[in-house]
N, C-alpha and C positions, 0 to 999 in steps of 0.2 A: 898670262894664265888667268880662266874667270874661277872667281873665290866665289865658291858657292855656300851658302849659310844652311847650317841645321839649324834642325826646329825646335823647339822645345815640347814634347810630345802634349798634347791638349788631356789626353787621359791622365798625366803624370798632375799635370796642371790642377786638376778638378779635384786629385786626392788632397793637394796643397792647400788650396782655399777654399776646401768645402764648408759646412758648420763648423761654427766658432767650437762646436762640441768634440769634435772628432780632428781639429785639425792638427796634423802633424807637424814637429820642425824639420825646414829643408835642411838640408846640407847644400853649401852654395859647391863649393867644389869636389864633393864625390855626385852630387844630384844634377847640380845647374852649369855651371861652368861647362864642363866637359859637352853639351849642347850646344854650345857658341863658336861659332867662326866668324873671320873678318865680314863685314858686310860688303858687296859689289856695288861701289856706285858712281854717279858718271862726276866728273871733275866739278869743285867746288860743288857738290852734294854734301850738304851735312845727315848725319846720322839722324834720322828721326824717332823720338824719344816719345813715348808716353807714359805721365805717372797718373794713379791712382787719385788719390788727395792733396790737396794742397801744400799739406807736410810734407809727405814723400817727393814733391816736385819741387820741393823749394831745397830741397836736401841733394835732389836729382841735380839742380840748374846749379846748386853751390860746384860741385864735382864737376859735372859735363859744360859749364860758361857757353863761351865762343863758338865750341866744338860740336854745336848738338842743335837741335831744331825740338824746340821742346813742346806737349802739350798737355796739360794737365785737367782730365776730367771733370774733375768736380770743383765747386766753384766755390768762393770762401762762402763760409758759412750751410755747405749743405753738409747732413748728415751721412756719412760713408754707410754705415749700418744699413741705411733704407731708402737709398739715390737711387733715381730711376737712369738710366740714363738716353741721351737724345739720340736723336741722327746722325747730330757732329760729330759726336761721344764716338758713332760706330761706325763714322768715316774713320777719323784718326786714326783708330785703332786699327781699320783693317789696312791702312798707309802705313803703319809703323812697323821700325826694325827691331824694337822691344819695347816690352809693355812691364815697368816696372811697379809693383805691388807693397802694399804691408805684408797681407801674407796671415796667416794664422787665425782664418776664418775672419777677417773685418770685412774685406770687401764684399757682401751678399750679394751684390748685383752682377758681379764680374763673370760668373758663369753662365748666365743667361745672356752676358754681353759679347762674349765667346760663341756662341751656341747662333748666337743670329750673324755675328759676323762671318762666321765661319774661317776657314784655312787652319795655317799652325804660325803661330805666333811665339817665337821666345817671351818668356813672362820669368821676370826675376824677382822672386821673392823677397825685399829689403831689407828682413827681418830673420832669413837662415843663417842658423847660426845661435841664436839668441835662445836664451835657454825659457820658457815660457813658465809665470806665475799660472797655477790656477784659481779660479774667482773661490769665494770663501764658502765652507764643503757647508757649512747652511746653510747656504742659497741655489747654490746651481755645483752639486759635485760633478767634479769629471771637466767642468766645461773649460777653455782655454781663454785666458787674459789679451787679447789681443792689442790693449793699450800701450803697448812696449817705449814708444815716444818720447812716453813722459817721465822716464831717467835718461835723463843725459846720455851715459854710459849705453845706453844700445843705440843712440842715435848715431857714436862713433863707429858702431859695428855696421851702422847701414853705411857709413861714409866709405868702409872700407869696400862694403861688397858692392856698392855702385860704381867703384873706381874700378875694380877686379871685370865684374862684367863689361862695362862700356871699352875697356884696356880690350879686353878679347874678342868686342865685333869691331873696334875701332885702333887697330894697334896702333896707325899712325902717328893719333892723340895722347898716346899712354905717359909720356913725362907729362904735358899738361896735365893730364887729370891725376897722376902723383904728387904734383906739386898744388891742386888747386883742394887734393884732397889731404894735405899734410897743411897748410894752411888754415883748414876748415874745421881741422882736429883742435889744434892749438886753440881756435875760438872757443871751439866746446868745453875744453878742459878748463878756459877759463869760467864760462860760464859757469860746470859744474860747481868748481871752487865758489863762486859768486853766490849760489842758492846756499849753498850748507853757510858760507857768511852769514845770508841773510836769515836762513831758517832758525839759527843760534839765538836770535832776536823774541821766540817764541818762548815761555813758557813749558818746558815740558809736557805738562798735563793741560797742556791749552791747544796740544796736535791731536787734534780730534776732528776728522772731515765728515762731512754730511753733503754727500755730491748727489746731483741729477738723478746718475746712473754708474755706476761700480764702476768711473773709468781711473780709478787713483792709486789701485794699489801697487804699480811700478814707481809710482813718485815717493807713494807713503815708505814703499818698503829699504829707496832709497836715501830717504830725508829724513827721515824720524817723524813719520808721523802714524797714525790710526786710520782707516776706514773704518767707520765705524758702523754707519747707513748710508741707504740711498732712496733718495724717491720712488726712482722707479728701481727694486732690486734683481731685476730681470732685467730689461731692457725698454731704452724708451717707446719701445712700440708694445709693449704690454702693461696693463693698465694696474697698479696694485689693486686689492679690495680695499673694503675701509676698514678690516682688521691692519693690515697692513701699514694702513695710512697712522693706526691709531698707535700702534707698537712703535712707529716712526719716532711718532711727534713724540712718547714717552722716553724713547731713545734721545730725544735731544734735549728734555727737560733734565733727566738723569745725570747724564754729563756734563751740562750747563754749556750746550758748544753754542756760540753764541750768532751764528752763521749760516746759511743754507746756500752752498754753492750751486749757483746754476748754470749752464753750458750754453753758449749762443746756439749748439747746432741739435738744442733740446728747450722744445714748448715750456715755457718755464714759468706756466700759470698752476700749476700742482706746485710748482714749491715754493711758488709765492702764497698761495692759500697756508701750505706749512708753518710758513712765516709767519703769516698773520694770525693761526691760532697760536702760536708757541710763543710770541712776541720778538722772536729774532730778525739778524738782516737777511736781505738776499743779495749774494755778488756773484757778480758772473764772471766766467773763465771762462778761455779758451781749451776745450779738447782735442774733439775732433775734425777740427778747419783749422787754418790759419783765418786773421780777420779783414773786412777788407781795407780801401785806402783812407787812411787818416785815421786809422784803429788802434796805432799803436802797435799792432799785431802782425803784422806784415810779412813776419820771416818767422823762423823756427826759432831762434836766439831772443828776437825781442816777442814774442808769444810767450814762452817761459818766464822772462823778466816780468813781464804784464800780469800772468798770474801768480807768481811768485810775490810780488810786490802787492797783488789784491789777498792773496792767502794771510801773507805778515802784517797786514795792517788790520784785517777783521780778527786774528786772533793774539795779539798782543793786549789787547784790553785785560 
């Protein structure tokens, strides 16, 4: 018998990851799941996989190993927010049996990515499920947190719904990817465990962040810490004024946070100027990429550790 694949309907799609303003949580199995069948393909074919960011893919490649033929987008270090993508980009994707996403307005490019590729593509959104922060109602109300990543605690909810989908185009694989995704859990929990160790290490009144661009408050609201500002308090693709800039730099005098966090996959010559009028350092993290080879940052586990370990050391003084 040929096993023919449903689609994941493209209009469904476009409601899922439109603006970060407006975008709604999926539900993986009343919304997504139920669009999934076995994939048909010819002997020793693997599943062919594509993720989003380098996160999503390295979370994808932990669950799917052996079993998948993977290919991931965006490259370390480019910004998801405002990647253009290439040619390869819209091969892949229009060779691929699913295209697995963040989901909750991150990817701004992916419907334009859609739109030129054309057909109907399964697109699993990583992140259904997960209950979304909104950004702080005196900067942008209404609008949706998309940085979900950076608590541990949803990274386990993608492990499960990556397992869940690839289990239903690819049943054959389904104890592997049960087992490579109970495996992958037990690493995260201990991870989890590991940061609140290390975050203990803090000061209380010394959890004060001052990032790039508002991508902290799934970590703060897991760790104990504050958002308190951000460079850019919109996004890095808009520019503050120099009111903005100046209520900043007041914000970081006030509190005395002795630190201006900057993001590799954000220009990070505005918060070095921050720096240098306010007298503070500048450390970079990883947000939204993993980093590349020899970065320390390589996977989603030691990404976390790297800025975990850069967090606790700028504010223990």
């Amino acid at each position: 018998m040929v096993l023919r694949q449903r689609f994941f309907p493209v209009f469904l799609l476009l409601v899922l990851v439109a603006c970060a303003g407006s975008a709604p949580r999926a539900d993986l199995e009343a919304e997504v799941l139920p669009t999934l069948s076995p994939v048909a393909r010819g002997e020793g074919e693997l599943l062919r996989v594509v993720a989003t960011t380098t996160i999503v893919g390295d979370v994808v490649a932990r669950v799917g190993s052996t079993a998948i033929e993977l290919t991931v987008l965006l490259p370390p270090g480019a910004d998801p927010h405002t990647y253009e993508p290439t040619p390869a980009d819209l091969t892949a994707v229009s060779r691929a049996h699913v295209l697995f996403v963040n989901g909750l307005g991150l990817e701004g490019f992916l419907e334009r990515t859609l739109r030129n590729v054309g057909g109907n593509l399964p697109v699993v959104p990583v992140s259904a499920g997960i209950r979304p922060r909104m950004l702080a109602e005196d900067e942008h109300a209404g609008e949706t947190d998309p940085h979900v990543w950076l608590d541990v605690r949803n990274v386990m909810v993608w492990v499960e719904n990556i397992r869940q989908a690839l289990s239903a185009l690819d049943p054959t694989h389904a104890s592997l990817y049960a087992a490579n995704a109970a495996a992958y859990r037990a690493e995260l929990e201990a991870l989890d465990g590991w940061i609140q160790e290390q975050v203990a290490r803090v000061p209380p009144e010394n959890r004060k962040l001052v990032t790039n661009h508002p991508a902290f408050g799934y970590f703060a609201d897991r760790y104990g810490f504050e958002q308190v500002a951000a460079v850019y308090p919109v996004s890095p693709g808009a520019e503050p004024s120099a009111r903005e800039v100046a209520e900043l730099e007041e914000t970081i005098r006030r509190f005395g946070v002795p630190a201006v966090f900057a993001e590799t996959t954000v220009n990070p010559k505005l918060a070095e100027q921050v720096a240098r009028d306010t007298g503070v350092r500048v450390v970079t993290l990883y947000t939204g990429s993993l980093g590349g080879p020899g970065s320390g940052a390589e996977t989603y586990i030691a990404m976390m550790q790297s800025n975990v370990r850069a967090i606790v050391e700028a504010l223990s003084d």
